[in-house]
C-alpha positions as CSV (number, residue, x, y, z in Angstrom):
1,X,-29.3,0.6,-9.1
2,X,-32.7,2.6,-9.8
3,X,-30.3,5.7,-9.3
4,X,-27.7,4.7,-12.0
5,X,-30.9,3.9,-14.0
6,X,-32.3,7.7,-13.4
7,X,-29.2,9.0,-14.3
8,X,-28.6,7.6,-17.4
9,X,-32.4,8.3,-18.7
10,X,-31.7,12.1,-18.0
11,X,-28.7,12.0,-19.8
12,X,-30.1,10.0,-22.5
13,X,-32.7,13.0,-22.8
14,X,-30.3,15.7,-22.9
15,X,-29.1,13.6,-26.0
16,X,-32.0,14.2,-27.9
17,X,-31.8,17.7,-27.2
18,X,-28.7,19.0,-28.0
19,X,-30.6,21.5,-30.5
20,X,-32.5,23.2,-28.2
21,X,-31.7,25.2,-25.4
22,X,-31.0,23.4,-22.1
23,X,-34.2,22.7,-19.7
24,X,-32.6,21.8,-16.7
25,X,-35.7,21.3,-14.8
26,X,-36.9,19.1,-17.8
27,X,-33.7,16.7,-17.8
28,X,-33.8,16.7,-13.8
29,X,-37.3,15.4,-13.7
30,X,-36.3,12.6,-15.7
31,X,-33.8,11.6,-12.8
32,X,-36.6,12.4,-10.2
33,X,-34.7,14.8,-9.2
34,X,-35.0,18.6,-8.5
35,X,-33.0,20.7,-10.6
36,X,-30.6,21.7,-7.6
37,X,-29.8,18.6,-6.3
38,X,-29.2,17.0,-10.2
39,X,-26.5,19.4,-10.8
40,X,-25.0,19.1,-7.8
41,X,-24.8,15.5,-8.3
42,X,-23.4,16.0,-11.6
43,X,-20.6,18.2,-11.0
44,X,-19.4,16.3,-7.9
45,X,-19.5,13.1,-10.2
46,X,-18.2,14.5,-13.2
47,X,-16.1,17.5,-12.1
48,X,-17.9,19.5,-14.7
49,X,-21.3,21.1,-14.2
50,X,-24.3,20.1,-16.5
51,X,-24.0,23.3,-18.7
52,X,-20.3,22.7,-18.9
53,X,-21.0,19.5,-20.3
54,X,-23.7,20.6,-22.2
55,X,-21.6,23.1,-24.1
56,X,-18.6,20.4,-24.7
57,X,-21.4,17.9,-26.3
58,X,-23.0,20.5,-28.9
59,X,-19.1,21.4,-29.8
60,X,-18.4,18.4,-30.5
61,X,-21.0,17.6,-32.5
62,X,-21.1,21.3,-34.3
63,X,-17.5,19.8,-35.1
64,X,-18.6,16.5,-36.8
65,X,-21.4,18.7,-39.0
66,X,-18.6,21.1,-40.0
67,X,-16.5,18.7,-41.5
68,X,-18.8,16.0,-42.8
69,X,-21.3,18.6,-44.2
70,X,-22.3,21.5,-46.4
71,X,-24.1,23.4,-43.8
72,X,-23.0,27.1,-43.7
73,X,-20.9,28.0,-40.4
74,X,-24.0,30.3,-39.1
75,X,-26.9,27.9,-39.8
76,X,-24.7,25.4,-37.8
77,X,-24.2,27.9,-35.4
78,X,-28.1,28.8,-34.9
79,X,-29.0,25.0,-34.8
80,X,-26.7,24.7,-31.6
81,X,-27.7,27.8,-29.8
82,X,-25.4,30.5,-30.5
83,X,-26.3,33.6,-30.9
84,X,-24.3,34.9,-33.9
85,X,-20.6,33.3,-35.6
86,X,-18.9,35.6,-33.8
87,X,-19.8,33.8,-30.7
88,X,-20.1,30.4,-32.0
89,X,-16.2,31.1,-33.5
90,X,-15.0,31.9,-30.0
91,X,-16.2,28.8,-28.2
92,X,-15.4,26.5,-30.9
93,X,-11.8,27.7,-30.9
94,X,-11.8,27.5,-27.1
95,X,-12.4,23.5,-27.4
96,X,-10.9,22.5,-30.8
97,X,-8.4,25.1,-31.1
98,X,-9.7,26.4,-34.5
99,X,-12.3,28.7,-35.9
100,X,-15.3,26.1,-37.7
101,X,-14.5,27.6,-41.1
102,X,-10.9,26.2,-40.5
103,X,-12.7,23.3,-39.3
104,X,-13.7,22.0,-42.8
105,X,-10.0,21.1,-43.5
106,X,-9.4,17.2,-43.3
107,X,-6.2,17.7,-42.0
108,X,-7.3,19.7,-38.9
109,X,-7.2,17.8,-35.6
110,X,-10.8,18.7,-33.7
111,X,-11.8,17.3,-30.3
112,X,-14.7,14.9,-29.6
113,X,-16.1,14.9,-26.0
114,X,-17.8,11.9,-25.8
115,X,-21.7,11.6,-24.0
116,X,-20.6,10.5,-19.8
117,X,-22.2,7.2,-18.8
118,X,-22.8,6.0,-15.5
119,X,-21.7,2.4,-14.4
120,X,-22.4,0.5,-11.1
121,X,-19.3,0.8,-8.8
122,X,-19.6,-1.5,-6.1
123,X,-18.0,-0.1,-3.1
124,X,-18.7,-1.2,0.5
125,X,-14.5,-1.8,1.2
126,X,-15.0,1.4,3.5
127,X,-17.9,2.6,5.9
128,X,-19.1,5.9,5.6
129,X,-20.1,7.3,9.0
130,X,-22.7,10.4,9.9
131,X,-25.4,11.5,12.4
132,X,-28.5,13.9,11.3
133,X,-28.5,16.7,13.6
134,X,-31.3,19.3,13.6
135,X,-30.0,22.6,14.1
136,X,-31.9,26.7,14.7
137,X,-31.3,29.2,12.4
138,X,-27.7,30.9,13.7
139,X,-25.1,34.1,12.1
140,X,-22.1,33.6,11.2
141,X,-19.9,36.7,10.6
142,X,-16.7,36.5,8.1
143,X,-15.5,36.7,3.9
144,X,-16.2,35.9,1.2
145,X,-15.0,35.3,-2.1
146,X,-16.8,33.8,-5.7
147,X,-16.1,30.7,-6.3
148,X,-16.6,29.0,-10.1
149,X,-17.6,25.4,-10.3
150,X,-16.0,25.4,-14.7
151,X,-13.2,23.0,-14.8
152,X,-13.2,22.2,-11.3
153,X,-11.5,25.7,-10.4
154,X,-13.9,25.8,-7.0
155,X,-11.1,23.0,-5.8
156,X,-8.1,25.2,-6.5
157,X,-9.8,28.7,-5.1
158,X,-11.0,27.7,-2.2
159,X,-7.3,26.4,-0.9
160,X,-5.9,29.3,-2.5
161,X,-8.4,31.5,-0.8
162,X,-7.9,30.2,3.1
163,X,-3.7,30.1,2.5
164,X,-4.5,34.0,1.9
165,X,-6.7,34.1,4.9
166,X,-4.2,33.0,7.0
167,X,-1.6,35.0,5.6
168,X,-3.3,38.4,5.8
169,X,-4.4,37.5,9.4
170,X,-8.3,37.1,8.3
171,X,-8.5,33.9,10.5
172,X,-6.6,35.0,13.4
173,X,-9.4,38.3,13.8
174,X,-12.0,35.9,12.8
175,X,-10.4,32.9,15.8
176,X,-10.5,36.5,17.8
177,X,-14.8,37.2,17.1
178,X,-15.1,33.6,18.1
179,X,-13.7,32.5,21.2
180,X,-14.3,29.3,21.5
181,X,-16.0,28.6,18.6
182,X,-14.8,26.4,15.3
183,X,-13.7,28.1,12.0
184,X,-16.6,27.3,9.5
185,X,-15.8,27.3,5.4
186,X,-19.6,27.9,3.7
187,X,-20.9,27.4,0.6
188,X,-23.7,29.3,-0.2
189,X,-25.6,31.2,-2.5
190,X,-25.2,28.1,-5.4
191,X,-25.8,29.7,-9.1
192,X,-26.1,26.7,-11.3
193,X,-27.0,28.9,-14.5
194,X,-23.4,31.2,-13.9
195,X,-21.3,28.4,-12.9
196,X,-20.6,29.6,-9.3
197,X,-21.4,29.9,-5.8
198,X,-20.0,32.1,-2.5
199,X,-17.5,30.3,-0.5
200,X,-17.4,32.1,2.8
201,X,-14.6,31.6,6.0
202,X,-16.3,32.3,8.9
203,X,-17.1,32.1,12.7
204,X,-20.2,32.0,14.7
205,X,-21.6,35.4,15.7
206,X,-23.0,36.3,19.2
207,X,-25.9,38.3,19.4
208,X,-23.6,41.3,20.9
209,X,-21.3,41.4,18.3
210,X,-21.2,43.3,15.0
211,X,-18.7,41.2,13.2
212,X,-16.2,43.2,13.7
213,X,-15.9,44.7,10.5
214,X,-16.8,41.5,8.3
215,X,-20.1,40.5,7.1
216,X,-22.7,39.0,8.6
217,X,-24.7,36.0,7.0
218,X,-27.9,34.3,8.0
219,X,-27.8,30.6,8.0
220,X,-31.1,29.0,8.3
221,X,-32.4,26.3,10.7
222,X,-31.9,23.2,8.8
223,X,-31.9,19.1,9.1
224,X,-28.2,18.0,8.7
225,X,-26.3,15.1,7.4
226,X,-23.2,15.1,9.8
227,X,-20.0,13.4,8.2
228,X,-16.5,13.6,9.9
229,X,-13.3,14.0,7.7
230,X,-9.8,12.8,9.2
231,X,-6.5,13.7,7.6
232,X,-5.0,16.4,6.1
233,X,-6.6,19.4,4.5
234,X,-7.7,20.0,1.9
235,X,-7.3,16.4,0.2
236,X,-9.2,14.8,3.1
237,X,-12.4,17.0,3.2
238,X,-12.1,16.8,-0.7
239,X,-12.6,13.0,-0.7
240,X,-15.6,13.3,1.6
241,X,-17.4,15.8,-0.2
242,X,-17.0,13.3,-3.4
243,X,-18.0,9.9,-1.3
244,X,-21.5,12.1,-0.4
245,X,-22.8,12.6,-3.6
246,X,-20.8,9.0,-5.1
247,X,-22.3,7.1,-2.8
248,X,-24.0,8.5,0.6
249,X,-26.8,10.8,-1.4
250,X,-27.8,7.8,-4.0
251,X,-27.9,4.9,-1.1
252,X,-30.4,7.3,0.3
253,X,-33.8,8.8,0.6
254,X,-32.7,12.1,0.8
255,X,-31.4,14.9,-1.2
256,X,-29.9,18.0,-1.1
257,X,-32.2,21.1,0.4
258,X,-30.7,23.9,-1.3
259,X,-29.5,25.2,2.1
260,X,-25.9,26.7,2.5
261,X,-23.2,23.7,3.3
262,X,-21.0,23.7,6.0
263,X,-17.2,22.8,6.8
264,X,-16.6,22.7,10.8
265,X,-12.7,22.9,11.3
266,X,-11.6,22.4,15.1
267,X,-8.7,24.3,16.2
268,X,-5.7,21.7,15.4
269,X,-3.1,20.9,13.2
270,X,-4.5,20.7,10.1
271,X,-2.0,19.2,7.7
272,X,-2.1,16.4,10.1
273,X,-2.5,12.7,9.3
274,X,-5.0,12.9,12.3
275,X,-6.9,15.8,12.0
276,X,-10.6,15.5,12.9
277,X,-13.5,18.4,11.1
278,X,-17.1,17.9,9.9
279,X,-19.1,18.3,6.6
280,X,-22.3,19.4,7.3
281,X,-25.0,18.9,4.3
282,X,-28.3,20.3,4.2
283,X,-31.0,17.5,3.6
284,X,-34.5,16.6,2.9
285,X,-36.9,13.8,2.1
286,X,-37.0,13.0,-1.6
């Protein structure tokens, strides 16, 4: 419940601020949070990450002043951020569908994107299973590919982007580097302020091997939150990833640690009703 309550105080703030530029380590710290492991949290409850939002919720109300006020389209522009009309007029017209002069018009449809509150879901109908594991720093060798977290196009990419690695042979080279080892999916390298991150397929890479032509990445010695996934891909892993931030992160006293996040997929069948991989989440003490 005291997470719920955290949650709604630093969106309550952000509120209040719609006129200035977004402090995410200022609304974080109102959820005791750092500023990582808030906007994780946000986008995986929301599907939208905290700028995202951010942007909708000044729209909207740049909308409401447009059409209820006097105020000249660049002052209302200014008072929400933007730069110059020019840029104000193209994301206005990217939400409501009109420019904010056209905007004024009583008979113009605009959109309102109303503030997101957080209510107490009690759950419990299904356990959630996992193991911390402390693991040494180890490299992986494979590719990668940018990844956006706007409109939730990281869960349409990163499908897209492992049907192509299959296709174009990527995992059977990768299966090749590997031996015995699993294929790993990665996320790494997590830009909140550009709305993206690096989502990298990869293997585990033996001292005496040079990847092979792909790249080589460093993944740090970490404590891990260890979560299996059964059923198909990607749906399966999907729901896990959501149950960890819906419910495993705030029953906790732990959060996220920055670190790179891991996918471990077993040689199998994985459109399968019983296929068994891993989520592993970096963690640390709140």
């Amino acid at each position: 419940m005291d997470w719920f309550i955290r949650m709604k105080n630093a969106l309550d703030l952000m509120e209040t601020k719609m006129e200035e530029q977004l402090d995410i380590g200022e609304i974080a710290k109102a959820a005791y949070s750092s500023p990582f492991h808030f906007q994780r949290m946000f986008h995986m409850l929301t599907g939208m990450t905290v700028a995202e939002y951010n942007r909708k919720r000044k729209l909207t109300l740049a909308a409401q002043e447009l059409a209820m006020t006097s105020l000249r389209v660049v002052d209302v522009a200014l008072k929400y951020g933007y730069d110059s009309p020019e840029s104000f007029t193209k994301a206005f017209r990217k939400i409501h569908g009109v420019t904010p002069s056209e905007a004024r018009n009583p008979e113009v449809s605009l959109k309102a994107f109303p503030r997101i509150s957080f209510q107490l879901s009690l759950k419990g109908d299904q356990d959630m299973d996992y193991k911390i594991v402390e693991k040494d720093a180890f490299t992986v060798a494979g590719k990668s590919i940018q990844v956006s977290t706007k409109e939730g196009e990281n869960h349409r990419q990163i499908p897209a982007f492992w049907n192509q690695s299959h296709a174009d042979g990527t995992i059977q080279k990768l299966a090749a580097i590997g031996g015995d080892e699993d294929i790993l999916g990665i996320c790494l390298e997590m830009d909140h302020s550009k709305e993206q991150f690096t989502y990298l397929i990869a293997v585990k890479a033996h001292s005496e091997s040079s990847g092979d032509g792909f790249g080589l990445t460093n993944i740090p010695a970490s404590t891990w939150a260890v979560f299996p996934s059964i059923g198909p891909m990607p749906g399966a892993i999907q729901n896990v990833w959501q149950r960890i931030f819906q419910e495993w992160f705030p029953a906790t006293g732990y959060e996220h640690s920055n670190g790179p996040d891991l996918e471990i997929y077993p040689p199998g069948d994985t459109a399968a009703e019983d296929y068994r991989c891993e989520v592993w989440v970096p963690i640390m003490k709140k």
